[in-house]
Every structure is written in structure tokens, then in C-alpha cells.
Wavefront OBJ file of the C-alpha trace (Angstrom):
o trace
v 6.557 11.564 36.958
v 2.892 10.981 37.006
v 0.576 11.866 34.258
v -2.072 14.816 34.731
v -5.697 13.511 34.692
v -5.668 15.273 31.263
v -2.948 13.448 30.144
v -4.264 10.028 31.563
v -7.826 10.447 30.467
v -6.637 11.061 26.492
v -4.317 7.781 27.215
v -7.483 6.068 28.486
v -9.756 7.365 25.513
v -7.122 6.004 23.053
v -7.173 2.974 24.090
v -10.371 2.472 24.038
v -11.152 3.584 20.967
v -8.547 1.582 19.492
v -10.144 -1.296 20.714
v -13.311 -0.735 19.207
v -11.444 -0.230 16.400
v -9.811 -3.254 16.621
v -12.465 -5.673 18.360
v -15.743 -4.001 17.011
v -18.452 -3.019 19.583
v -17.943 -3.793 23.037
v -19.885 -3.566 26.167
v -18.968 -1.091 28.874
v -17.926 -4.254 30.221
v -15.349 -5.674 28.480
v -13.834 -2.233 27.648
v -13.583 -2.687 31.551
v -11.978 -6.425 31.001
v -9.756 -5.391 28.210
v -8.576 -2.227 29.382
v -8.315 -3.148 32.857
v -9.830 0.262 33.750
v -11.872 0.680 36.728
v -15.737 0.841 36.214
v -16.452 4.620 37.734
v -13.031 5.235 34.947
v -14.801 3.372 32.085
v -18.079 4.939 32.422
v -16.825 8.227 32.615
v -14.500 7.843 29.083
v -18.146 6.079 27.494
v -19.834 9.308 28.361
v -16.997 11.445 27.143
v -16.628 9.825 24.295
v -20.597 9.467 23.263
v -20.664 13.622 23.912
v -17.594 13.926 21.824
v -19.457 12.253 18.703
v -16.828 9.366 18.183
v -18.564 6.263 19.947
v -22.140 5.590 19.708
v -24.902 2.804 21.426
v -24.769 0.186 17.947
v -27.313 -2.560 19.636
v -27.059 -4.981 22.989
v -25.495 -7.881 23.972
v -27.217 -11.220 24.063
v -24.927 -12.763 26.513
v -26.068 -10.038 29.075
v -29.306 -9.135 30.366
v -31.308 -6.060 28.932
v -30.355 -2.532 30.306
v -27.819 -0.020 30.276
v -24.781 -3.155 31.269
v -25.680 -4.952 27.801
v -25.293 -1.638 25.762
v -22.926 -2.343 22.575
v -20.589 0.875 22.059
v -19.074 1.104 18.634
v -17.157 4.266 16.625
v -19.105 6.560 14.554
v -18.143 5.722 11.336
v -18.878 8.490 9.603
v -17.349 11.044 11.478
v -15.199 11.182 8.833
v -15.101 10.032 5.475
v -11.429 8.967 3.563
v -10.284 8.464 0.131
v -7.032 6.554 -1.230
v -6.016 6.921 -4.337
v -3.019 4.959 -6.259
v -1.639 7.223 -8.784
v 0.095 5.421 -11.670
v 1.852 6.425 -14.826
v -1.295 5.656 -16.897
v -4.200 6.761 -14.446
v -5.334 6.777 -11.204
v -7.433 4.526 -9.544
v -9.782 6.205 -5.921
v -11.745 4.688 -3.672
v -13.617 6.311 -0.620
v -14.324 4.633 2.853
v -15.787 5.319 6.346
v -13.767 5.983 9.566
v -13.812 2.083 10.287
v -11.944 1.838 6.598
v -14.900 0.251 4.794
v -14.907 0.677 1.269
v -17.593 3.257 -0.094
v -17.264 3.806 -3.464
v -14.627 3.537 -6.248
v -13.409 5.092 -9.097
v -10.982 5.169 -11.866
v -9.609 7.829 -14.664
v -7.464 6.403 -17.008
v -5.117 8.896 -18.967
v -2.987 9.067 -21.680
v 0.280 9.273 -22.047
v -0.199 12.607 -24.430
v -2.799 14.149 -22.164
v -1.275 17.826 -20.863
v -1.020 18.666 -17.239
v -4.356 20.339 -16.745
v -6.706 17.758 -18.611
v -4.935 15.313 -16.286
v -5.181 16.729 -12.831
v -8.717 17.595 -13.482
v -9.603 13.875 -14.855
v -8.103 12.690 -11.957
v -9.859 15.129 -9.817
v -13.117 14.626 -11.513
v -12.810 10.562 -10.354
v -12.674 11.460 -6.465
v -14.882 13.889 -6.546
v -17.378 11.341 -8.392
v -16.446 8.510 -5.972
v -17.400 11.262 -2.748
v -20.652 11.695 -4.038
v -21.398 8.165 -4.706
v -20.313 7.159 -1.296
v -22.328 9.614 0.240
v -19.326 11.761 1.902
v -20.133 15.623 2.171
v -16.445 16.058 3.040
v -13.361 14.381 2.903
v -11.323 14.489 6.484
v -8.068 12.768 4.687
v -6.701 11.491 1.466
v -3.702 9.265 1.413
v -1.952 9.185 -2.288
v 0.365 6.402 -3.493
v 2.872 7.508 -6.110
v 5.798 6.632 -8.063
v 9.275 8.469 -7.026
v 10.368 9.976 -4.512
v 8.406 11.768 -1.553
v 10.571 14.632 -0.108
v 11.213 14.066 3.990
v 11.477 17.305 4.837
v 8.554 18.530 3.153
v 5.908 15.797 2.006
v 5.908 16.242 -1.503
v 6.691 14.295 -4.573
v 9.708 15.404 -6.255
v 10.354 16.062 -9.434
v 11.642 12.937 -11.303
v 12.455 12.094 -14.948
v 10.522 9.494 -16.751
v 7.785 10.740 -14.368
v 4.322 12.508 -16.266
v 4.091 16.353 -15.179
v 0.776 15.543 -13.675
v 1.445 14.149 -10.302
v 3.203 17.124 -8.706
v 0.221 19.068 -9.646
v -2.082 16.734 -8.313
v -1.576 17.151 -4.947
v -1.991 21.137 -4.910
v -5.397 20.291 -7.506
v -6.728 17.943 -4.743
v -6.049 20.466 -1.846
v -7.886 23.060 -3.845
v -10.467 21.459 -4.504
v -11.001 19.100 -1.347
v -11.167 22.341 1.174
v -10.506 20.944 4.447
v -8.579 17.530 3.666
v -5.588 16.774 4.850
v -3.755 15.832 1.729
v -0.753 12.694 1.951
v 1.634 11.398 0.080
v 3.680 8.544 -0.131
v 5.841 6.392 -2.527
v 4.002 3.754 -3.873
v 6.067 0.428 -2.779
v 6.396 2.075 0.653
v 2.674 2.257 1.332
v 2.339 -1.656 -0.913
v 4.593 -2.784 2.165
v 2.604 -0.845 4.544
v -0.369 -3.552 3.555
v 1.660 -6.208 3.421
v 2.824 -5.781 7.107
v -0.740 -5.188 8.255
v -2.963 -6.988 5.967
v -0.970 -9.670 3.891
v 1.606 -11.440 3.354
v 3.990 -9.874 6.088
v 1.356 -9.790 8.849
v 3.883 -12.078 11.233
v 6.969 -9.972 10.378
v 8.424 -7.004 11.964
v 11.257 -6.815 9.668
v 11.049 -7.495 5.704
v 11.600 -6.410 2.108
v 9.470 -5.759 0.000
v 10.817 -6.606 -3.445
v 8.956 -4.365 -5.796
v 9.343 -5.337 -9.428
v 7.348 -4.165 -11.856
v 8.058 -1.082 -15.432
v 10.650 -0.697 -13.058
v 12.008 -2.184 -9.750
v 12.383 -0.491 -6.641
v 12.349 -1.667 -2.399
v 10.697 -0.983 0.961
v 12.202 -1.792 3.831
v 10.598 -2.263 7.518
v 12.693 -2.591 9.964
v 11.560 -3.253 13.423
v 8.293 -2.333 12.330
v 9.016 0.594 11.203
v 8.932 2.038 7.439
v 12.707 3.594 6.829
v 12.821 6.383 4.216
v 16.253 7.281 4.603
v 18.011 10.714 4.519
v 16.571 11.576 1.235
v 13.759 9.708 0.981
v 15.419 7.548 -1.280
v 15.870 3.819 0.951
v 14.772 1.338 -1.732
v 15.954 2.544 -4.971
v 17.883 -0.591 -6.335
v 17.243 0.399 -9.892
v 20.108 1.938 -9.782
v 21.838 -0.685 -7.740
v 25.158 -2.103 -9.693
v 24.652 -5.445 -10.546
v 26.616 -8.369 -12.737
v 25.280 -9.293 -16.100
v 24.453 -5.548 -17.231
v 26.403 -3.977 -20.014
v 27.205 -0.779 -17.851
v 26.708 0.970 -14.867
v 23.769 3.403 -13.849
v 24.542 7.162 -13.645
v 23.113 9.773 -10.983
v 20.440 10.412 -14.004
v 19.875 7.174 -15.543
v 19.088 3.496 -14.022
v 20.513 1.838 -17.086
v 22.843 -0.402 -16.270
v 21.655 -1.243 -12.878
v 19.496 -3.448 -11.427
v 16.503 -2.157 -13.430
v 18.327 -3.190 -16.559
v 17.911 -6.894 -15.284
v 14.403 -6.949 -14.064
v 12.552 -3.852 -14.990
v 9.671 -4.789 -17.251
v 11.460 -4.227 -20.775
v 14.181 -6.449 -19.650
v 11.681 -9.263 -18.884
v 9.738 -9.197 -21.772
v 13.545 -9.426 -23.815
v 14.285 -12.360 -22.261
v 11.146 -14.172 -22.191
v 11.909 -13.033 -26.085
v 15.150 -14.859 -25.773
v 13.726 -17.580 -24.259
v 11.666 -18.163 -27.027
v 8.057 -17.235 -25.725
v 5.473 -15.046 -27.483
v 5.560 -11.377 -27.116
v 2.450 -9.901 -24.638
v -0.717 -10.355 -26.523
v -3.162 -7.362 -26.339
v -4.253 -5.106 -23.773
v -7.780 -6.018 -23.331
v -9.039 -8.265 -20.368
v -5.219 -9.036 -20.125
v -5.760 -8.653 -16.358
v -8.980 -10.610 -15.217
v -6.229 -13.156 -13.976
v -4.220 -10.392 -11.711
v -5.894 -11.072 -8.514
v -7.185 -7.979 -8.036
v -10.759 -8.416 -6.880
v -9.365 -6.794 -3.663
v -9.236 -3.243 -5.852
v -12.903 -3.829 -7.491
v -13.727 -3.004 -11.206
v -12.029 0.201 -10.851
v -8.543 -0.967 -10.846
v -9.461 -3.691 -13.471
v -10.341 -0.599 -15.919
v -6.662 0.677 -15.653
v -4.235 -1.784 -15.063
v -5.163 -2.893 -18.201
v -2.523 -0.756 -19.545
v -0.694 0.355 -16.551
v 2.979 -0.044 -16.809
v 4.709 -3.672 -16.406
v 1.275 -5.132 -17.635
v 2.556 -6.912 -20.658
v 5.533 -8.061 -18.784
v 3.102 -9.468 -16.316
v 1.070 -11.221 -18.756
v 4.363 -12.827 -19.484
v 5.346 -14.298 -16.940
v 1.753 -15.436 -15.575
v 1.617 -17.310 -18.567
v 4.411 -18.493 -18.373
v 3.659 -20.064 -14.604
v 0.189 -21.289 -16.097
v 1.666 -23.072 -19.254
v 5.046 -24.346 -17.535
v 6.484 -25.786 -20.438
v 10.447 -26.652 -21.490
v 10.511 -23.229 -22.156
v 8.740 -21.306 -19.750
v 10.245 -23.234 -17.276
v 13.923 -21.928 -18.788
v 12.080 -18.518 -19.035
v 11.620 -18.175 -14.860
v 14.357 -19.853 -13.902
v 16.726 -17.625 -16.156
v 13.992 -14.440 -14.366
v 14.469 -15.719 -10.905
v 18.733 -15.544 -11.651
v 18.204 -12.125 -12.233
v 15.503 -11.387 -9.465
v 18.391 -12.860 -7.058
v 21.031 -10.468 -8.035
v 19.256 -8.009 -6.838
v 17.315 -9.570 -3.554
v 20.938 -10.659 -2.613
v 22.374 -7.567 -2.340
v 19.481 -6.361 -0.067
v 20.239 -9.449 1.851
v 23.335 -9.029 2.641
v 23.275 -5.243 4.107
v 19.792 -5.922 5.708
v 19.474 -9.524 7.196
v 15.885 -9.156 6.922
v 14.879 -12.774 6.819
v 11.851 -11.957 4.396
v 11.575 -10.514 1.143
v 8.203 -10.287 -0.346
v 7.963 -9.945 -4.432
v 5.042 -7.536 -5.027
v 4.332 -5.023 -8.187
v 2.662 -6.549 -11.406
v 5.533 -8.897 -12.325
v 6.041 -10.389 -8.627
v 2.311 -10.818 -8.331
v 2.424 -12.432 -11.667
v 5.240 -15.024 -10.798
v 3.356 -15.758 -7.311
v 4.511 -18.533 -5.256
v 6.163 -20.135 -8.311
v 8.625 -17.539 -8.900
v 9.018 -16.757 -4.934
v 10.040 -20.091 -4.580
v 12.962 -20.419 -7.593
v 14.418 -16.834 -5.657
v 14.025 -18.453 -2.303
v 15.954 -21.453 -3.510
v 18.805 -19.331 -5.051
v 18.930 -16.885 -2.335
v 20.033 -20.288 -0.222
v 23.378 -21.029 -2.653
v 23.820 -17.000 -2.395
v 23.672 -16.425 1.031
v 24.743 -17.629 4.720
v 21.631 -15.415 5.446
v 18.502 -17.702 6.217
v 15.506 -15.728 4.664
v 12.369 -16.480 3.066
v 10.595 -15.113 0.154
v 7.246 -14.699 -0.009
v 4.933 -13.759 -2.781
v 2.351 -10.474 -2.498
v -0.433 -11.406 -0.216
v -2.512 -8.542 -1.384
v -2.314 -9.081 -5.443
v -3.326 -5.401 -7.420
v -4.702 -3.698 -4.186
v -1.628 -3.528 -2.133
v -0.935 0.255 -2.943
v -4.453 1.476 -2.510
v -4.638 -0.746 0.741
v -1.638 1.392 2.041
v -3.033 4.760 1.068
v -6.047 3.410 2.865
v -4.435 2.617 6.115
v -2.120 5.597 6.055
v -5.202 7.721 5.764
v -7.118 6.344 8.431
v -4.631 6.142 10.642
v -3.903 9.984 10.344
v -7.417 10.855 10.556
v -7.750 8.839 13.985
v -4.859 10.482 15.161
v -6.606 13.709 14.976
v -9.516 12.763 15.605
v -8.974 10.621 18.675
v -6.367 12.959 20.399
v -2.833 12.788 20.814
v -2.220 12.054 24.288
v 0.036 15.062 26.497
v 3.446 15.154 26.720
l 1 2 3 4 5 6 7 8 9 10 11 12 13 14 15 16 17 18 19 20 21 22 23 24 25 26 27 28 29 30 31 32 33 34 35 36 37 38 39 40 41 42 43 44 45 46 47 48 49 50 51 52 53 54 55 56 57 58 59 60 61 62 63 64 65 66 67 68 69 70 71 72 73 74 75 76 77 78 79 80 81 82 83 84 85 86 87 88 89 90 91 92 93 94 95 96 97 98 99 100 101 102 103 104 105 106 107 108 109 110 111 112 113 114 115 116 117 118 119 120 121 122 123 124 125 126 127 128 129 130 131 132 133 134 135 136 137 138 139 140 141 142 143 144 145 146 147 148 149 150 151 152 153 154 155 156 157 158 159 160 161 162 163 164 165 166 167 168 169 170 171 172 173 174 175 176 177 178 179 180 181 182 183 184 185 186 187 188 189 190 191 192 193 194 195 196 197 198 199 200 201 202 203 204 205 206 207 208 209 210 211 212 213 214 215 216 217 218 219 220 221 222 223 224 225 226 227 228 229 230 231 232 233 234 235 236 237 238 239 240 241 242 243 244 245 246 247 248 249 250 251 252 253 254 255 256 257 258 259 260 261 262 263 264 265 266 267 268 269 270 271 272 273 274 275 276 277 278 279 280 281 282 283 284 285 286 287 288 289 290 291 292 293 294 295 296 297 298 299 300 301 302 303 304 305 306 307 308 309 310 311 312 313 314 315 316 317 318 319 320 321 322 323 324 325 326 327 328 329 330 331 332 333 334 335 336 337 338 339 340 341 342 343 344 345 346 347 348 349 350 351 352 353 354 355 356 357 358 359 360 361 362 363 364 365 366 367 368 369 370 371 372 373 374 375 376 377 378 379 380 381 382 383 384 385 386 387 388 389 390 391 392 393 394 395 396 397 398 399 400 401 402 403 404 405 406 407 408 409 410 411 412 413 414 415 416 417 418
């Protein structure tokens, strides 16, 4: 059945304006070329559009002549203003962007592990409302949250987990209070990390991966056919608890002990690198100016200082730096143990690449991507390749980022009829 003229003019819109999204301003012109519209069709979307408040006249063409042919058209970037924020154990790092995603403002709040509920929420409030006003937002349209545990698919929200600070449930509600007006998401942390990876790093030529998540504890996102898959629960991923060789026991309903975490969670990499006979983690301070994460600005700097998996981190990136007789023992004996797990993924998934990401993958970069890939080989009839994090310390707020201004174009832009 044909579509209304309703129907096809919110089709036509979208596409348009997903192509200034995607190209930057264009010329009535070649919205013409790349939509393959007809002209009376483009200039009538242009002017709808322009009266709607979501594309505006940015400049002129110099490959045109002067007049109203050359006319650049780009999206109003601040139609709407978004924040992301990547909620860890220790903090929460914020940072606040235009329509077109660019980066505003930023923010952090670290917190302590003894800090109760309500000083927490509102020091993590107090950052994004700081990093609005400093980017010059009068209103949020969206924030898109990144969070340990596990996001509830029928509802949205975090559930409750143990090991977990009180703090994040209540954060959510706190921000929706507060933020009158935003629409409020949230995801699991590796799930949005794989999210960037697919768009913006080291996944951006696969529809199907893994993303290998290791770092206090371990964890998985999987894409398959493009598409993020939660599972039934909301629980796809959680290979702490996976049963693995070389553990002492297995992992209970309750407790990941014994599973997969026991092997490559970050206590069991600093005991081996113990074992191994390298130096404990040194101090907190500037621990991370190495960590690649330029990509999150100062703000993230200020608290993955001491987020968790830091010191086993610093580990193993000094480990790849130094690369002596015993380091070298030290990641080959981590990249056994990385390969466990990644196997197991392998063999129900066939997803032909597994990216390492969180603060110890980042850490063991290309170096310990490489020692995985090479023992995933002798493992597995499965061809895949391992890849590290393209996206180093940002990865989670560059998911909240793209989750938010996604959902915000969605509204804003129109869902087409059905």
C-alpha cells in the first residue's frame, strides 16, 4: 500500500535531516542529488523544516553562484542541548553537548566509598547541573546514563545489585527531579562502551562483535547483526559468573566467585602479576595520564584516578611498557586466562571479533589483543579476531552520548507513520 503524503513527507524530512547530520550543510541541491527527491519535493521539506526550527541558512556555497541555489542548510544545533554521564563505583564523570553531539562542557564528582545516599546523588547532581550552565544549555532535552549492572527490560531502570553503592538507583529519580523536562536513560555500561565501538572505534567495519569488557570485574556486549542484544533479563553478557577451568569453585546465583571473574576480574590480575613476580600498583596519583583518555577531557582524568580496576591497569600497562622476562610471563599467563573466557563466547556466538575494552583491556592494548588472538587460534575452529578498544577511557561516555542524541532526534525529527 502506498504511503499518505503525511507519511511520505516525515520519511522525506528524515532523511534529510539525517543527512545533514551525517554530511554537514548541504545545498538545496545536493539534498536533491543525495536524496534523489524532486526539486518542487526538496524545496518544500527546506521550507518545512526552516519553519519547524530544526534546519537553518549556515553560509553559501563557493562552488555555486550567489543566490538562493548556493544557500548552505545545516541543523540547529541548539535546539536541544544533551548530557552523558558515566556513572562509576567511585564517581561520575558528565559532559554536555549540542544537537550535532559536540562537546560543551564537562564535569566530574568524585565520591567516596563512605559517602551516604543523599550526599551522593546530590554531588553527582551538583556536576551536571554545573556542566549545563557552563555550556550555556537553559534545558536539557535528554540525558543518557552509563552504569554498572543490570538495566531492567521491561522497565528501564537499574536494578538493584550487590556490590553495587546505594546511590545509582537514586540517581536517576534525583536527575528527573531536578532536570524537569529531560528524558532520563539508562543503560549498562559495557553495552553503551560497545555502542561506541560499533560507531566510532574500533568496531566501525563490524556488524557483529564482542565486546570483551574486563576491568574490577569482567562482563560482555554482544551486537549481533547490528543490533545490541540484552536478553530476556537484561542480563546477555554477564560471564563473571561464567564457569570456567582453573578456579577453585563455581559461582552461585549470588556470588561470581568462582567464575570467570575469579580469573580476570581486577583482584585476580593484580595476584598474579603478584605471582609473577612484579611490583604491586604504585599510588593513585597521575597513575592515569598514560590511559588514553584525552577523548574524555580532564574530567575523566580527575576520577579514574581511583576508579575501580585502576591499579590493575597500571599493572599491566607497565607491564606492556617494560616487557621484561617477567612481564612478558605476566601477560602471557593474563592472556591464558583472558582466553578461557573469550572462548566460551566464541564458541556459542561465532562472532568473528572480540574487542578487549574496560581499564585492563585498554591497558594491555594491541599487545595483549594479540597474545588472546593467537590463543583463541589453538582454541578454536572459529576464525575471529581480537581487537583492542579503539576509544581508550571515553568509550562509555561516547555511548551515553550517542544513545542520547539519537533519542532526542527521534523526537525531535518525527517518527515517520505507520
Amino acid at each position: 500500500m502506498p504511503a499518505s503524503p503525511s507519511t511520505a513527507r516525515a520519511l522525506n524530512d528524515r532523511l534529510a535531516l539525517r543527512l545533514l547530520q551525517q554530511e554537514g550543510p548541504l545545498t538545496a541541491g545536493q539534498l536533491k542529488q543525495l536524496t534523489g527527491l524532486s526539486r518542487p519535493t526538496v524545496a518544500d521539506l527546506v521550507d518545512r523544516l526552516t519553519a519547524a526550527g530544526l534546519i537553518q541558512v549556515v553560509g553559501e556555497s563557493g562552488e555555486q553562484r550567489r543566490g538562493p541555489n548556493a544557500r548552505l542548510y545545516g541543523i540547529v544545533a541548539g535546539r536541544a542541548h544533551l548530557a552523558a554521564l558515566d556513572v562509576r563505583t567511585e564517581g561520575v564523570l558528565v559532559l554536555v553537548s549540542d544537537l550535532l553531539g559536540r562537546v560543551l562542557a564537562e564535569a566530574s564528582a568524585p565520591i567516596g566509598g563512605d559517602t551516604g545516599t543523599g550526599p551522593a546523588v546530590e554531588q553527582a547532581v551538583a556536576a551536571v547541573e554545573r556542566a549545563v550552565k557552563e555550556g550555556g544549555a537553559d534545558r536539557l532535552h535528554t540525558v543518557g546514563i552509563g552504569a554498572p549492572g543490570l538495566i531492567d527490560p521491561a522497565t528501564g531502570d537499574l536494578r538493584d545489585s550487590a556490590g553495587l553503592p546505594a546511590w545509582h538507583r537514586s540517581l536517576v529519580a534525583a536527575l528527573q527531579d531536578r532536570l524537569p523536562g529531560a528524558r532520563v536513560t539508562v543503560e549498562n555500561e559495557t553495552n553503551l562502551a560497545a555502542l561506541a565501538e560499533q560507531r566510532e572505534g574500533a568496531a566501525r567495519d563490524r556488524d557483529t562483535f564482542v565486546l570483551l569488557w574486563l576491568g574490577h570485574g569482567v562482563g560482555a556486549a554482544v551486537v549481533l547483526d547490528g543490533t545490541l542484544r540484552r536478553g530476556a533479563s537484561g542480563g546477555t553478557g554477564e560471564i563473571g559468573f561464567l564457569p570456567v577451568p582453573g578456579t577453585d569453585t563455581l559461582p552461585s546465583a549470588t556470588d561470581c566467585d568462582g567464575g570467570f571473574h575469579s580469573l580476570a576480574g581486577a583482584a585476580a590480575v593484580v595476584s598474579l602479576a603478584a605471582d609473577c613476580g612484579l611490583p604491586a600498583p604504585g599510588p593513585e596519583g597521575g597513575a592515569d595520564a598514560a590511559d588514553g583518555t584525552e577523548g574524555a577531557g580532564g574530567a575523566a582524568r580527575a576520577v579514574r584516578g581511583a576508579a575501580d580496576g585502576s591499579g590493575a591497569a597500571r599493572v599491566v600497562r607497565d607491564a606492556v611498557a617494560r616487557a621484561s622476562a617477567a612481564d612478558e610471563r605476566f601477560l602471557h599467563a593474563l592472556a591464558d586466562r583472558v582466553a578461557v573466557g573469550a572462548a566460551s563466547v566464541v564458541a556459542v556466538l561465532d562472532p568473528g571479533c572480540v574487542v578487549l575494552g574496560g581499564e585492563i583491556g585498554r591497558a594491555g592494548g594491541a599487545v595483549l589483543a594479540g597474545l588472546v588472538e593467537e590463543r583463541l587460534r589453538r582454541m578454536s575452529p572459529l576464525a575471529t579476531e581480537v581487537r583492542a578498544s579503539g576509544l581508550g577511557g571515553a568509550a562509555v561516555l561516547r555511548g551515553a552520548l550517542i544513545t542520547a542524541r539519537e533519542r532526542a532526534q527521534d523526537e525531535l525529527f518525527g517518527q515517520p507513520e505507520r
